[in-house]
N, C-alpha and C positions, 0 to 999 in steps of 0.2 A: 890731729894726732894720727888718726886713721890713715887721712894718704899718704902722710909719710913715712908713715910704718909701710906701707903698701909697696910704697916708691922705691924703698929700700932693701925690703924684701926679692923686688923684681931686680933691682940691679944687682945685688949677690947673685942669683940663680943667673941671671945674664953674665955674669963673670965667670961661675962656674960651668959654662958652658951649654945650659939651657937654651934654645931655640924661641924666640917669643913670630918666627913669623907661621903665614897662611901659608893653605897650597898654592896661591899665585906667587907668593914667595913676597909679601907686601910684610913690611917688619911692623908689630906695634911697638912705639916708642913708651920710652921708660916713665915720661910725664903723663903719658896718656893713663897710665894705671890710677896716676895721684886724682887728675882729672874724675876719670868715670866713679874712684871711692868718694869722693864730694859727690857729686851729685846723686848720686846714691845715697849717700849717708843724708842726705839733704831730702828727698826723699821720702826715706822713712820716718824722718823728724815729721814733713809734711802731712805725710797718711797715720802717723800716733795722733798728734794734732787734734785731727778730725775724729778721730778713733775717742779721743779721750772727751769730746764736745760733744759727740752723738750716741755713742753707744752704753747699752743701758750699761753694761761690765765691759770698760776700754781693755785693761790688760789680757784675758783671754783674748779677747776680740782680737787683738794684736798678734799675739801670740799664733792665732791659729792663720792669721794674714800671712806671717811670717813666713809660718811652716809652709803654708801653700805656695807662696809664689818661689822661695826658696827649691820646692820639689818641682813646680814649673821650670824652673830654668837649669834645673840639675839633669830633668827628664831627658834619658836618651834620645835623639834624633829629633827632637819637635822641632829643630829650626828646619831642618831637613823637611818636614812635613808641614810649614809653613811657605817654603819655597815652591814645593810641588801643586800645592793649593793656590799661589800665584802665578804658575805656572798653565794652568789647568782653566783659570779665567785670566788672562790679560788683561782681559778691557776693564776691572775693577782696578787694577791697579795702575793701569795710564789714567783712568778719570782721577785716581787718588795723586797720581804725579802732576797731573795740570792745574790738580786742585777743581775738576768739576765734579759736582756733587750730586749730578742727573735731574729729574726731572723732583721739582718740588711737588710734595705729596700734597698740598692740597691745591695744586693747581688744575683746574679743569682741563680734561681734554677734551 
């Protein structure tokens, strides 16, 4: 129900003349919305889950999950401040691209 409330959503505001692209001027597509609300919503089913198996009070527990990553991803400029931190060390992120993991810690040098 969610992405296609989503889906739908996105294509009126794209009819009405809303802009969905980047500064490169790369368009997100209207399915992609439906897409990222699944997996999302998929997600939070996944981390309730656990929330409700492990913790001693699941529903706050939840609730306060919520609120936080919610204010994480709402927080002005963090992506911004995750790029420049990538930025700032390269080489963690070409090992993270090759997929090498560096030197295993307990191996003897």
């Amino acid at each position: 129900m969610a992405p296609a409330a989503t889906t739908v959503l996105a294509a009126i505001a794209s009819a009405v003349g809303v802009s969905f692209t980047d500064n490169t001027g790369a368009s997100i597509p209207i399915a992609g919305f439906a897409q990222l609300t699944l997996v999302f919503s998929l997600a939070g089913v996944g981390i309730a889950a656990v929330m409700a198996r492990k913790a001693r009070r699941p529903r706050p527990t939840l609730v306060r999950t919520a609120v936080a990553l919610t204010g994480a991803v709402l927080r002005p400029g963090s992506h911004v401040r995750v790029r420049r931190r990538l930025r700032r060390h390269p080489d963690h992120a070409a090992h993270r691209r090759r997929g090498d993991r560096g030197p295993d810690p307990g191996e003897a040098r």
